[in-house]
PyMOL commands that place a pseudoatom at each C-alpha (Angstrom):
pseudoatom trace, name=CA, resn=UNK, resi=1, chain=A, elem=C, hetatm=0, pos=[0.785, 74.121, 3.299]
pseudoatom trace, name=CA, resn=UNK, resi=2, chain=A, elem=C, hetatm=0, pos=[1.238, 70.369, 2.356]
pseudoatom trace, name=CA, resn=UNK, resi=3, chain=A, elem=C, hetatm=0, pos=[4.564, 69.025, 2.477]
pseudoatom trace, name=CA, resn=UNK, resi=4, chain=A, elem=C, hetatm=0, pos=[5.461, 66.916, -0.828]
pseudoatom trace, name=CA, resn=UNK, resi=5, chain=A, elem=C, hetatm=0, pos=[6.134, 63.662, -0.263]
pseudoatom trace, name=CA, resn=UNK, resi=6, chain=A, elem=C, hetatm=0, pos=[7.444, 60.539, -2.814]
pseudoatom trace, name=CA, resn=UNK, resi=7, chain=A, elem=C, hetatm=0, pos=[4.400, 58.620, -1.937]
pseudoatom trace, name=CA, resn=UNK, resi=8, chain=A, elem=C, hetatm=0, pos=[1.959, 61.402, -3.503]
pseudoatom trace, name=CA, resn=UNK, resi=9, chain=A, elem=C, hetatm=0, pos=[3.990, 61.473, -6.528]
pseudoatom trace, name=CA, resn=UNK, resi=10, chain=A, elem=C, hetatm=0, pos=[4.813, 58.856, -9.554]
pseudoatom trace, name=CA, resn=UNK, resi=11, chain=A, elem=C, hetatm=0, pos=[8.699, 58.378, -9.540]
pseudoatom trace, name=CA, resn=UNK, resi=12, chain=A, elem=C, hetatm=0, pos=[8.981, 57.639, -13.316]
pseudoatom trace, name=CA, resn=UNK, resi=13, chain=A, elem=C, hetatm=0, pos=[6.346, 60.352, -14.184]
pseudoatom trace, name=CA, resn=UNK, resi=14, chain=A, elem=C, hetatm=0, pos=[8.706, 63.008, -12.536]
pseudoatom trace, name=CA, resn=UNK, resi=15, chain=A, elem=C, hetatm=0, pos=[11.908, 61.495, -14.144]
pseudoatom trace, name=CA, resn=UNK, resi=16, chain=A, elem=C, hetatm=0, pos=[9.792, 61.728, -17.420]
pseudoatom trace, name=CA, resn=UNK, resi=17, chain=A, elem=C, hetatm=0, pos=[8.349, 65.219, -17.335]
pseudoatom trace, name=CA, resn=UNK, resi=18, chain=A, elem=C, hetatm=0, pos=[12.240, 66.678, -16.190]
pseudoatom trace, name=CA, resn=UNK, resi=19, chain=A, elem=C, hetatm=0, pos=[13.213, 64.633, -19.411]
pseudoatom trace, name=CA, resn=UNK, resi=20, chain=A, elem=C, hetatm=0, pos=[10.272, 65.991, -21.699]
pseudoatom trace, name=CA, resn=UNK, resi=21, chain=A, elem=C, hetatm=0, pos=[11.202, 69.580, -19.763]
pseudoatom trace, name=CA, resn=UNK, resi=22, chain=A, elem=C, hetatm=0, pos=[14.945, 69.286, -21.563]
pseudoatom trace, name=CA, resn=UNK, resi=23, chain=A, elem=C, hetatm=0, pos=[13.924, 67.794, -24.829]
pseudoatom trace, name=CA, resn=UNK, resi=24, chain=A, elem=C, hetatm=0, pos=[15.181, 64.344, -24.188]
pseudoatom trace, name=CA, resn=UNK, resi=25, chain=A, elem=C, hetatm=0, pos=[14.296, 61.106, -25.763]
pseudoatom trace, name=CA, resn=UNK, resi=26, chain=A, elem=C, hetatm=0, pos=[14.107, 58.120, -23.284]
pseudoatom trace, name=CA, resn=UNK, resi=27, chain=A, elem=C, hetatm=0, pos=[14.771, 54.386, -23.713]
pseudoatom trace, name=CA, resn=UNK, resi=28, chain=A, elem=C, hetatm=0, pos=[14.875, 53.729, -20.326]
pseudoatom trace, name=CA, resn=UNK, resi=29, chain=A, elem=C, hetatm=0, pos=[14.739, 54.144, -16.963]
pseudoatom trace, name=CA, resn=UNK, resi=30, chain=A, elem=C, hetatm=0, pos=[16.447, 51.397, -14.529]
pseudoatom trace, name=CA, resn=UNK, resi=31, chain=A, elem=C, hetatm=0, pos=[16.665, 51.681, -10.824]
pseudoatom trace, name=CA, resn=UNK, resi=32, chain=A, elem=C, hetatm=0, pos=[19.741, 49.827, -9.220]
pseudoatom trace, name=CA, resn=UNK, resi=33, chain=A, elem=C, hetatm=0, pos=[21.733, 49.519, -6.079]
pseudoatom trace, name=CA, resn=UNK, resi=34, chain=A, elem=C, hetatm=0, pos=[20.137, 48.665, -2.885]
pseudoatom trace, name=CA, resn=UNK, resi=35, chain=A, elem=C, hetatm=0, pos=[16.407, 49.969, -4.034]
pseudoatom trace, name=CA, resn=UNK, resi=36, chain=A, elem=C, hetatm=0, pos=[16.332, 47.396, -6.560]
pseudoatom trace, name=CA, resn=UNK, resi=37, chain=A, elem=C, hetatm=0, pos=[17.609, 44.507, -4.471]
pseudoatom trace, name=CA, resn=UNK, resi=38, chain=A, elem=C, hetatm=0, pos=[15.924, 45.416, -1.345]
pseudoatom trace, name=CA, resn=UNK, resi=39, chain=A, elem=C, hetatm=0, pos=[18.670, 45.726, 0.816]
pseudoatom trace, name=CA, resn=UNK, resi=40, chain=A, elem=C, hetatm=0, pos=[17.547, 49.555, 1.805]
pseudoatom trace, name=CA, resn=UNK, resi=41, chain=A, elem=C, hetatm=0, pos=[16.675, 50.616, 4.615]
pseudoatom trace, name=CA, resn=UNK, resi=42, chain=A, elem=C, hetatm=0, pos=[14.948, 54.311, 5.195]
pseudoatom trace, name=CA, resn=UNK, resi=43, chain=A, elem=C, hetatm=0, pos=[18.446, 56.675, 5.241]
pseudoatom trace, name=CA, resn=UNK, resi=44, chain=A, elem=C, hetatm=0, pos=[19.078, 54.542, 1.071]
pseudoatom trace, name=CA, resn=UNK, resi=45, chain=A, elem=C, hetatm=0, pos=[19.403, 56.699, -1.595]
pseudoatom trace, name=CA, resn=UNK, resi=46, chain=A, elem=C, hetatm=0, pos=[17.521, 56.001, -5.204]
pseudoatom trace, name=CA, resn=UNK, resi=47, chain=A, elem=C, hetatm=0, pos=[20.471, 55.346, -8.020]
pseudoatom trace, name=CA, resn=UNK, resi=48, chain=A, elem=C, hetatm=0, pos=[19.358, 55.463, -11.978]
pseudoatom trace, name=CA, resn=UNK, resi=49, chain=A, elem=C, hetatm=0, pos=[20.627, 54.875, -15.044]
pseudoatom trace, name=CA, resn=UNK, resi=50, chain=A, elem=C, hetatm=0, pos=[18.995, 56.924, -17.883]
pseudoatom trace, name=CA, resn=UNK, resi=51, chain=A, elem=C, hetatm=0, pos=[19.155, 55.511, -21.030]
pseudoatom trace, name=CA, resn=UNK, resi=52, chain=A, elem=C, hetatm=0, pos=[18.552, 57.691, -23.340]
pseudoatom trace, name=CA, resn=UNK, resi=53, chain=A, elem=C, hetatm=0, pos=[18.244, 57.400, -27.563]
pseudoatom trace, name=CA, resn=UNK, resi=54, chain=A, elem=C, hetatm=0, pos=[20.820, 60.266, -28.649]
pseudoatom trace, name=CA, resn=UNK, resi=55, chain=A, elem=C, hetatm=0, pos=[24.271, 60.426, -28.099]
pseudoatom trace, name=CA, resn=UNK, resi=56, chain=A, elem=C, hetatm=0, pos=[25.125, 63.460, -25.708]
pseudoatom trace, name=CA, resn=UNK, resi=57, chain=A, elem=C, hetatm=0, pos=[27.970, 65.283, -24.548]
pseudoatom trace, name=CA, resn=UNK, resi=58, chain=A, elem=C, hetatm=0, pos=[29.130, 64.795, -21.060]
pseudoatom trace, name=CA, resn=UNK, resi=59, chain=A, elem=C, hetatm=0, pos=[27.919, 68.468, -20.351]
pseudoatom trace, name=CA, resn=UNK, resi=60, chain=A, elem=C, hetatm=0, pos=[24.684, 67.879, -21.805]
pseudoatom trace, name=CA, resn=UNK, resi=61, chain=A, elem=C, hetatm=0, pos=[24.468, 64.543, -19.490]
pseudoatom trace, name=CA, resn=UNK, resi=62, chain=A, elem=C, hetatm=0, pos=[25.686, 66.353, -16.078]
pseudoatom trace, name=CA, resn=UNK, resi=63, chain=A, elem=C, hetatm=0, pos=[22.708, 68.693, -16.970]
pseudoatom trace, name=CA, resn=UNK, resi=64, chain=A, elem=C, hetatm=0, pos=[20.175, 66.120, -17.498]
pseudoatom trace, name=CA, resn=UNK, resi=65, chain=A, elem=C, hetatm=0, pos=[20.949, 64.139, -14.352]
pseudoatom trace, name=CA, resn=UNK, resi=66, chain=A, elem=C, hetatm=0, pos=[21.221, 67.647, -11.955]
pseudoatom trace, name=CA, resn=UNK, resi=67, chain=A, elem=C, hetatm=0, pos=[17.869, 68.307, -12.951]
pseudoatom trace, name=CA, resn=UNK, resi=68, chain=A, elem=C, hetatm=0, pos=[16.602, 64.896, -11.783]
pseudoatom trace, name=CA, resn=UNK, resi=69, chain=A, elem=C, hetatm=0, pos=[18.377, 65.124, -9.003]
pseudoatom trace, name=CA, resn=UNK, resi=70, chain=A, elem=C, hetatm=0, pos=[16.724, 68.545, -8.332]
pseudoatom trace, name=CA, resn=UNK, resi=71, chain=A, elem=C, hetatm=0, pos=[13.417, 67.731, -8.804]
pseudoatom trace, name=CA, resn=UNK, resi=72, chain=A, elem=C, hetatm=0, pos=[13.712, 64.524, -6.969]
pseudoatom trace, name=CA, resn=UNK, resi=73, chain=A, elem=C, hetatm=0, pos=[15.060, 66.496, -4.383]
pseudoatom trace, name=CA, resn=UNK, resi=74, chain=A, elem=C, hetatm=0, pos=[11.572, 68.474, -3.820]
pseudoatom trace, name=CA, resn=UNK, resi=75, chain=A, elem=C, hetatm=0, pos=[10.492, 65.184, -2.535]
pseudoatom trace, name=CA, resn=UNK, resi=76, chain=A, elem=C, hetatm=0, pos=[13.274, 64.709, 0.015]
pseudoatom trace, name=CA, resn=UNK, resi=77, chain=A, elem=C, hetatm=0, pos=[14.662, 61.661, -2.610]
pseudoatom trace, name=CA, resn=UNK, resi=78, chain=A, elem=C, hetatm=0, pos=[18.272, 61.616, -2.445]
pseudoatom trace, name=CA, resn=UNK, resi=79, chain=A, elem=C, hetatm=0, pos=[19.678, 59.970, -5.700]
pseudoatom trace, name=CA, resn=UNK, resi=80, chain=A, elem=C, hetatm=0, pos=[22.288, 59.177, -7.599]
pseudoatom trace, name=CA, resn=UNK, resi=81, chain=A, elem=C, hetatm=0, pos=[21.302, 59.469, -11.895]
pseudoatom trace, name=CA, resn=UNK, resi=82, chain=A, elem=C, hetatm=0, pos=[23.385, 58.117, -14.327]
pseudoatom trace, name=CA, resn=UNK, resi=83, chain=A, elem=C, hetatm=0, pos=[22.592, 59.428, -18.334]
pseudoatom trace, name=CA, resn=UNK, resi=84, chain=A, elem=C, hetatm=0, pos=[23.892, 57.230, -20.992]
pseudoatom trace, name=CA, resn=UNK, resi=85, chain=A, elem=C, hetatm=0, pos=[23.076, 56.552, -24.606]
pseudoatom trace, name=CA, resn=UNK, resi=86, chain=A, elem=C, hetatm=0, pos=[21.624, 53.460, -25.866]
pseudoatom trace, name=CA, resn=UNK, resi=87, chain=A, elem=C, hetatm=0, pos=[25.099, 53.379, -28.037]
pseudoatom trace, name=CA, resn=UNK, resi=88, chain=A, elem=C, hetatm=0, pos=[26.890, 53.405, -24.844]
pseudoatom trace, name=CA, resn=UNK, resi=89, chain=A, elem=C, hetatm=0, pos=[24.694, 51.227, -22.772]
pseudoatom trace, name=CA, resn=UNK, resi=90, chain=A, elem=C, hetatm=0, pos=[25.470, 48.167, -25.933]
pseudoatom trace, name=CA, resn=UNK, resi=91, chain=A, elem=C, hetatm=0, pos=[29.200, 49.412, -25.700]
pseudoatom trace, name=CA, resn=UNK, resi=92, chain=A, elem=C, hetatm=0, pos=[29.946, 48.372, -22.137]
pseudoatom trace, name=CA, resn=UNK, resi=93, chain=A, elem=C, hetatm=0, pos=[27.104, 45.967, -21.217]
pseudoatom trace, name=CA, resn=UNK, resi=94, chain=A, elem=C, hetatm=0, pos=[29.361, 42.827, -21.151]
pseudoatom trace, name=CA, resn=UNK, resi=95, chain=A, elem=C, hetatm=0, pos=[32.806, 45.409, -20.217]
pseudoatom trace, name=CA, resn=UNK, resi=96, chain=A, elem=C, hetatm=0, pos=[34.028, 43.473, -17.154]
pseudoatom trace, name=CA, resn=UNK, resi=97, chain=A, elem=C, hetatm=0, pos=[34.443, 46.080, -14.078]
pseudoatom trace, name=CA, resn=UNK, resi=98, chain=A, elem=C, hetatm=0, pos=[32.045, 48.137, -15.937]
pseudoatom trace, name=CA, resn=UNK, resi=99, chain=A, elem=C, hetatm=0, pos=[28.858, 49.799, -13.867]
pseudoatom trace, name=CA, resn=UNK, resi=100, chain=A, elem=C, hetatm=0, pos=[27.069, 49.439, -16.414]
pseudoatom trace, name=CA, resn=UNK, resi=101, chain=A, elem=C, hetatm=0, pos=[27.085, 45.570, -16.552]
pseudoatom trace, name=CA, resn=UNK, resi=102, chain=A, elem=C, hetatm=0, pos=[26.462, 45.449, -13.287]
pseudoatom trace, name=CA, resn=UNK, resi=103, chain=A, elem=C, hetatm=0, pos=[23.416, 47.673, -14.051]
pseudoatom trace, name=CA, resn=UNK, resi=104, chain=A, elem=C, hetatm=0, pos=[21.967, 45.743, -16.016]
pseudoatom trace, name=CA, resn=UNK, resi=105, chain=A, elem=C, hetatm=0, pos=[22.607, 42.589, -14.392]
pseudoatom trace, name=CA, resn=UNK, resi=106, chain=A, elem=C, hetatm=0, pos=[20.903, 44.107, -11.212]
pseudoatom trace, name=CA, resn=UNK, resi=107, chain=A, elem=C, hetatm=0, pos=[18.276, 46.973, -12.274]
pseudoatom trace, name=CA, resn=UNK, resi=108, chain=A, elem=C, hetatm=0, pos=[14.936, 47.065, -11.997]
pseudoatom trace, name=CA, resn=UNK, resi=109, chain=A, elem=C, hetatm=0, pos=[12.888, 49.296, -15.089]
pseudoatom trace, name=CA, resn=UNK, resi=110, chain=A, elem=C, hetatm=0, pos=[10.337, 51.937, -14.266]
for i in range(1, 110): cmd.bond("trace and resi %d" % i, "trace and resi %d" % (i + 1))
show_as sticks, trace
zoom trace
């Protein structure tokens, strides 16, 4: 049997069906951290932010992102997924300290 690798399989595409899977309307998808700046190296992990239209409770988000996680993980991807809400994306975008400011000033969209 073939092991399943990230190369044989569309990162966004998987990150999309897990989303469709849950019933989940996506704005977007941003990789940031290391990936996006290129300062990885092989043992990196992949960090997201989900931005997502609807505003969702925090158990609703942990539940989203663990089954991202989990299905990234069939790929031996090791990643960090943050879920947020457009709402909550425009909230803190300028916040100073905030990670999502310094999402967006770094990220990279699928």
């Amino acid at each position: 049997m073939e092991e399943k690798t990230i190369e044989d399989k569309d990162i966004k595409a998987e990150i999309l069906k897990c989303l469709n899977e849950m019933g989940t309307n996506v704005k977007n998808i941003l990789l940031f951290g290391s990936r996006a700046t290129g300062k990885y190296d092989k043992y990196s992990d992949w960090d997201f932010l989900i931005v997502v239209k609807e505003n969702m409770t925090l158990t609703r988000k942990r539940e989203v992102a663990h089954k991202i996680r989990k299905r990234l993980a069939e790929f031996y991807m090791p990643c960090d997924v943050l879920v947020r809400s457009e709402k909550e994306v425009e909230e803190r975008k300028n916040v100073i300290g905030s990670i999502i400011k310094s999402v967006i000033k770094e990220s990279v969209p699928l």
